[in-house]
N, C-alpha and C positions, 0 to 999 in steps of 0.2 A: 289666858291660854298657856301659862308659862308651866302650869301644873300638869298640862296634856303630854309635853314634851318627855318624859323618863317614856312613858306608857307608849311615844310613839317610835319611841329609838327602841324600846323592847321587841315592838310589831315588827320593826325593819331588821333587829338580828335575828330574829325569827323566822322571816321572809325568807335572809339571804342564806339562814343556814337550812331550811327546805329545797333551794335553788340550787348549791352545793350537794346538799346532799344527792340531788337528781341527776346531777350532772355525774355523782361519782360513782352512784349506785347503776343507771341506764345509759350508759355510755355508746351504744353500740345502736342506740334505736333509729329506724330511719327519720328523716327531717323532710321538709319542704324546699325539698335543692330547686325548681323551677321555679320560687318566687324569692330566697335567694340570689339565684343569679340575677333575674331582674332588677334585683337590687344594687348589683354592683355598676355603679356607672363611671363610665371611662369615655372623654368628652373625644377621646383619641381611636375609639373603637366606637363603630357603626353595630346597635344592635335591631334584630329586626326576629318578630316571633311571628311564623307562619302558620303554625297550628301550636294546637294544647300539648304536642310532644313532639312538638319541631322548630329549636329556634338556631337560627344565622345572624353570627357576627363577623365583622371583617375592618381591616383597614386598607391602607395602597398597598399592602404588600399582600395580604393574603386573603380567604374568606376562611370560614369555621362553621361546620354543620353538626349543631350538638343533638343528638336524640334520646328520647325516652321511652321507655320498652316493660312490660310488665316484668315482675320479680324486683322492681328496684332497680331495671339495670339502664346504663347509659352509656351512650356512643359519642365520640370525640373525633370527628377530625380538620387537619388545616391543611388546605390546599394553597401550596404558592402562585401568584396569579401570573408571574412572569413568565413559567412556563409550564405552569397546570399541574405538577405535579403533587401526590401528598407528601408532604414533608410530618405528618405526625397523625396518629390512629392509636387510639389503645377504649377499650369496651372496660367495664368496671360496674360496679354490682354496691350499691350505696349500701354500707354498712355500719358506717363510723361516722360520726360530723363534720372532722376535724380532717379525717381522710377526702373526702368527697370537694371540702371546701380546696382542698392542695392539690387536687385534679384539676379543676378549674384553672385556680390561679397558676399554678403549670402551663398549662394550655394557653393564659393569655401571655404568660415569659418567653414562651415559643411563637408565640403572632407577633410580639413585639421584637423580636430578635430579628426576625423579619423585612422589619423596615430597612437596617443596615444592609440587607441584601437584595434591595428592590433594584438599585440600578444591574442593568444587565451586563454583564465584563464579558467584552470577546478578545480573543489572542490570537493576533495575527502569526501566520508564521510560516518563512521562505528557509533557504536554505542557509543564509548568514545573518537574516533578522535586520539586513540594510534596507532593500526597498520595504519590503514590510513594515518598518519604523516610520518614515514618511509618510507611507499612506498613512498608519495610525493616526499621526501627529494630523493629518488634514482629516480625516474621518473625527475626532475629539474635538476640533475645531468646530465643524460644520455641525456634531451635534450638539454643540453648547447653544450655537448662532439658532438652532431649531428648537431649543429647551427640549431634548430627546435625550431620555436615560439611559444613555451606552455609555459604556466606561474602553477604552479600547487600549491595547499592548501590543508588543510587539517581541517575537523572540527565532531564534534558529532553532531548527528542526533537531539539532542536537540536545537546547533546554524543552524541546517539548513537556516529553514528560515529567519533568522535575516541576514544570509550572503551571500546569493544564487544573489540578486539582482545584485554583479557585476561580476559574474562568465557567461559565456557564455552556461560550460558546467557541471553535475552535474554526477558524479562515484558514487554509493553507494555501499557498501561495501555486498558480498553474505550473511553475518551472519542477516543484514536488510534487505533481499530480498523483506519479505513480506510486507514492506511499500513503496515497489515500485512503486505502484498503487495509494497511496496516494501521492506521493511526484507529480507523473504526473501532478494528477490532482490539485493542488497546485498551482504549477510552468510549466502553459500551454506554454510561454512565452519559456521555455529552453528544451535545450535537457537534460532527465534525463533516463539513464541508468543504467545497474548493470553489475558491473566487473565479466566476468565470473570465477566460482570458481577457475578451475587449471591456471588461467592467477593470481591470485590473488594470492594463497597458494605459489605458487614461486617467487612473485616479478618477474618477466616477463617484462622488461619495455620495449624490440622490439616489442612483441607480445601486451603490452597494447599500443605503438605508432599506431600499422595498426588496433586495436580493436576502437580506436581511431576516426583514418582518417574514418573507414567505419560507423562508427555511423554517423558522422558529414559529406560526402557525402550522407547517406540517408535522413538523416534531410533536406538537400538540397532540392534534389527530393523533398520530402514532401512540403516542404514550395513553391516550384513552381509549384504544382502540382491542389495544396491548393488555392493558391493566395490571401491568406485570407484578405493582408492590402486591394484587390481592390477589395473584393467579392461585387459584384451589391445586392444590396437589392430592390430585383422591390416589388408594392405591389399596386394591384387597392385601390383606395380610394374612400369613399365617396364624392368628392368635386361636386361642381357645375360645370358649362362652362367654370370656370374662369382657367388662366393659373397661378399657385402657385409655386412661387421658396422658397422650404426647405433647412437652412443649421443646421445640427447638429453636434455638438462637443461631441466626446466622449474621454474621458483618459485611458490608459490601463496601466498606470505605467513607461513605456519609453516612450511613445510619444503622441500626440494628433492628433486626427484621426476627422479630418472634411469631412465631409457629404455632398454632396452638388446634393439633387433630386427638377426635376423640373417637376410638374402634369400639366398637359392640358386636362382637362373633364376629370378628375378620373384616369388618365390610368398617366407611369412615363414614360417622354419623352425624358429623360435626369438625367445622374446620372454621378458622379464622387465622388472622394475622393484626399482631401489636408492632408499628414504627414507631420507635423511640428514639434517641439522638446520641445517646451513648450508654454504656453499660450502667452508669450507675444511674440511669432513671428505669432500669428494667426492675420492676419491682414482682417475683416469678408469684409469691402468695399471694396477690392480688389478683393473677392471673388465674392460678387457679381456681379463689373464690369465683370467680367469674365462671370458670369451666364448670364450677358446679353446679352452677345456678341452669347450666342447657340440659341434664338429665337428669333422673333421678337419682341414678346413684354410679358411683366409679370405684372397680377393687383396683384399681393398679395405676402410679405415678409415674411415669418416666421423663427426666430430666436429661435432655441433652445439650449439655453449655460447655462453654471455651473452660480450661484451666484442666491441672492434674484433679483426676478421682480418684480417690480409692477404697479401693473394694466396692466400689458402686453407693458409697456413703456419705464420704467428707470431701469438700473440694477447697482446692487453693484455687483461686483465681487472685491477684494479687490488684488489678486493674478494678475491681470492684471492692477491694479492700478485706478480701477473706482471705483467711489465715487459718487451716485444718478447722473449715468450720463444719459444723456435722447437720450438712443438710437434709439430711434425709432423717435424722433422728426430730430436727427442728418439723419439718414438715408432717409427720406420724405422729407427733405431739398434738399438732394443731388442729388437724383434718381427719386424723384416726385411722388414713388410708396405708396401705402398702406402697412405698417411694423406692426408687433405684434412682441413680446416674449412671451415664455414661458420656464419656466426652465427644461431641459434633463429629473432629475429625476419625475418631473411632469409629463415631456410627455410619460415617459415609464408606470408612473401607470396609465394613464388616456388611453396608447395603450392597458392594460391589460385589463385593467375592460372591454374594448368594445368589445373585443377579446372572455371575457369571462363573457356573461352579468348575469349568472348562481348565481354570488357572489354579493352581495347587497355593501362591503363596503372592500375594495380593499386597501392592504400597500403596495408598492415598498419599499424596505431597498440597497440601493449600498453599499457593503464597500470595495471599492479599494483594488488591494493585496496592504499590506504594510503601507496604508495609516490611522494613528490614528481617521481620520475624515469621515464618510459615509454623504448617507444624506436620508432625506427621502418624498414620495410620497404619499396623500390618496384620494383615489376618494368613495363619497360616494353616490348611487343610481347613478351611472354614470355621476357624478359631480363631477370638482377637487376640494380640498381644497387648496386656497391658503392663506388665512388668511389674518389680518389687513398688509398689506404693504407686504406681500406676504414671511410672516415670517414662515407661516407651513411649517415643514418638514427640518428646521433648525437647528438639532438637537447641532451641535454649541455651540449654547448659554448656553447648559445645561449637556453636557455630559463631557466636563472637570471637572464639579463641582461636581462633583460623586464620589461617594468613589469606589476606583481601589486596584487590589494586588499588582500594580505593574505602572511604569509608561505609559499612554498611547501608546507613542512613541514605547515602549517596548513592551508592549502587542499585537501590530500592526503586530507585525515579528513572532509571533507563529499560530498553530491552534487554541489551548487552550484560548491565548490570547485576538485573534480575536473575539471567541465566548463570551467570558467575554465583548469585549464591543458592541457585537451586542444586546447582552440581555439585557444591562443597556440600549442602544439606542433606544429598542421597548418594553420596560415595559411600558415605559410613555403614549408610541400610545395605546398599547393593553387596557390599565386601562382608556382611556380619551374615543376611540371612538370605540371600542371592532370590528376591522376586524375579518371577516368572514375567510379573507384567508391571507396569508402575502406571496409576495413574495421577493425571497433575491437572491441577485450576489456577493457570498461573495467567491474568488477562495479561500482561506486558511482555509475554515471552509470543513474538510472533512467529518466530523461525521455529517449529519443533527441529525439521531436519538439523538444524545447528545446535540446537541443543545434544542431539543424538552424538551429532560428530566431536563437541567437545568432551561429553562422558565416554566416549568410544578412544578416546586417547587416555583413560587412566584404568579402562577394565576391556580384557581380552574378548574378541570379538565372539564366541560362542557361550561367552558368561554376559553378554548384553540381553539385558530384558527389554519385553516391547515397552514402547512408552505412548500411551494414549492421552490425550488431553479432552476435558469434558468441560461444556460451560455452565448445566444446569447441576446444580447437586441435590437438588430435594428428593428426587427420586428416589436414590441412593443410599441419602438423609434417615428416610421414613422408612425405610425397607432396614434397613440395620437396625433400626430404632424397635422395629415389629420382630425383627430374628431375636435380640436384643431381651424385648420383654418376655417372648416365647419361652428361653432359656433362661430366664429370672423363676416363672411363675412353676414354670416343672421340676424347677430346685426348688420352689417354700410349697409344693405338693406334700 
């Protein structure tokens, strides 16, 4: 047999170099992703196939419902079971092998991450975080002695907000009942309740386990009820005949919530939403293969994401690691479509001002819960401002340089705080280009009045502009995004 041997190492570089060359020539063709997956097994994840294009996996921490959809396309998402919510969604349109296989195994880095967040943290919290600490320390007790996953804290109503961001759930103590209202509206994001008095005055830790469980089953309810990560935002638009695919990124402090509506003559034909976990798992061309795959055809891209644009072409966003990168040249390249940007906070004050043409000269202010940095929006006569290289509204460049009581970072996690730098961050608008009205999405600023009264001590009282605060922006969002492409497509007329 010894003679077979040249003849059979010939047949095997032969083999392997038709197998290469397959791989290098068809790269793009679709695969057998649902026999695939069933082949990945993970003795740590429960897999369970319900139909020919529906299968669930899950562990203690979450479930995952993946589906399969004609055109190639497939649905992803993981629901946290602690408190029902989606923690991750994104649609995707199998194209590549190698693409489709890193969706997956994404999806399971996200289920698995999971687990470190199964036990539930609640934060107790009174007015100096002394009785509050006790109860904890007996509540952490008694659910060890119960093997019950609560994790529990304790802090004053002063560290509230500086610490609320990793607690799930949030106890205030009866003696602070009346800031119950404010903490809500704060921390929309959490459940925040108040221990009832005679649960509290005895330390009751059976009675605060089921006070517990029944908050956080209605929270449930609520949040299914609600559906808020998928709430459809329809809204006629001004556009032409033409068929416009919108994607907009918005941040809520946990996750990034992409947008994704498609207009045909004014009306939304199509809408969806991708939760992702941070900016650099937002992958926007993939998103759009996806948009393409719901119609048959789209003349017009609009991009609206965080970071300077310019001229509606190249963007910095630094947090995703782009540097003058020329996305709209990249995207026209690829898709052969017509692309513009414009930036989020742009399109929400450019949605305002047309929404409300009443006001000659229009501020958007965002300030993230939690986040040191806002940004800001001006449309003036129903014009944006974007500036040389599309530096308006970058507040950035200037509000670190500011004299503070305290550190930014720090000041970010109060009320108090917040307000100190939203007024340092719209003294400058107010003094350069005097709005008429400002509006602001700042969730930690609960006092507007005091807000009002601190800005109203550095500008003269008939140069004070109204100051509105709004908590939904999509509206706003989509509607500047539609004026937006209107005025793109009647300039490449």
């Amino acid at each position: 047999l010894s003679f077979l041997l040249p003849f059979l190492k010939r047949f095997q570089s032969f083999h392997d170099t038709i197998i290469k060359s397959e791989e290098t020539t068809m790269p793009n063709l679709p695969f057998d992703y649902k026999t695939w997956i069933r082949q990945q097994y993970d003795d740590s994840i429960q897999f369970k196939e319900i139909g020919a294009d529906h299968y669930e996996l899950g562990n203690a921490a979450g479930n995952v419902t993946i589906r399969f959809y004609d055109n190639d396309l497939v649905e992803i998402s993981i629901t946290r079971k602690k408190d029902n919510e989606i923690q991750y969604y994104l649609h995707f349109q199998i194209k590549d092998k190698k693409h489709a296989q890193q969706m997956y195994l994404e999806m399971i880095e996200a289920l698995k991450a999971m687990e470190d967040e199964q036990v539930v943290k609640i934060l107790l919290c009174c007015s100096s975080g002394f009785t509050t600490s006790y109860f904890a320390q007996r509540l952490n007790e008694a659910a060890k002695q119960l093997s019950l996953d609560y994790e529990f804290d304790a802090t004053s109503y002063f560290d509230l907000y500086s610490r609320a961001e990793g607690y799930d759930m949030i106890l205030i103590a009866p003696q602070i009942g009346y800031m119950l209202k404010k903490f809500k509206k704060a921390l929309p994001k959490k459940r925040v309740c108040q221990i009832p008095t005679s649960l509290f005055a005895s330390y009751n830790t059976g009675a605060a386990f089921s006070f517990i469980q029944e908050q956080l089953k209605e929270h449930r309810q609520q949040s299914q009820e609600k559906s808020a990560l998928l709430e459809n935002c329809r809204l006629d638009c001004p556009m032409h005949q033409e068929t416009v695919l919108a994607i907009a990124e918005l941040y809520d402090g946990n996750s990034i919530q992409v947008y994704i509506h498609i207009y045909k003559k004014g009306a939304v034909l199509f809408d969806d939403v991708v939760i992702k976990p941070n900016f650099q798992k937002v992958v926007l061309f993939d998103l759009i293969q996806y948009a393409l795959a719901q119609v048959d055809s789209i003349d017009l891209i609009v991009l609206a994401v965080p970071g300077i644009i310019k001229e509606g072409t190249i963007i910095d966003f630094p947090q995703r690691g782009l540097k003058n990168y020329p996305m709209k040249k990249r995207i026209e390249e690829r898709f052969h479509i017509k692309t513009t940007l414009i930036n989020n906070t742009n399109a929400v004050a450019l949605g305002y001002a047309h929404l409300h043409p009443e006001h000659e000269i229009v501020t958007y202010h965002s300030q993230p819960y939690g986040k040191p940095m806002g940004g800001q929006g001006s449309v003036v006569h129903q014009t944006l401002i974007n500036g040389l290289c599309g530096i308006s509204g970058e507040i950035k460049f200037f509000l670190p340089r500011m004299q503070f009581s305290n550190e930014l970072a720090r000041l970010a996690k109060t009320d108090f705080g917040t307000q100190e730098i939203v007024t340092n961050a719209l003294l400058p608008t107010i003094s350069l280009i005097g709005p008429d009205i400002i509006v602001l999405r700042a969730p930690l600023i609960n006092d507007l009045e005091e807000l009002k009264k601190r800005i109203a001590t550095f500008i003269p009282c008939d140069a004070m502009p109204e100051i509105v605060m709004i908590e939904d922006i999509k509206p706003f969002l989509f509607r500047g995004i539609a004026e937006y492409a209107c005025s793109f497509l009647q300039e490449t007329e």
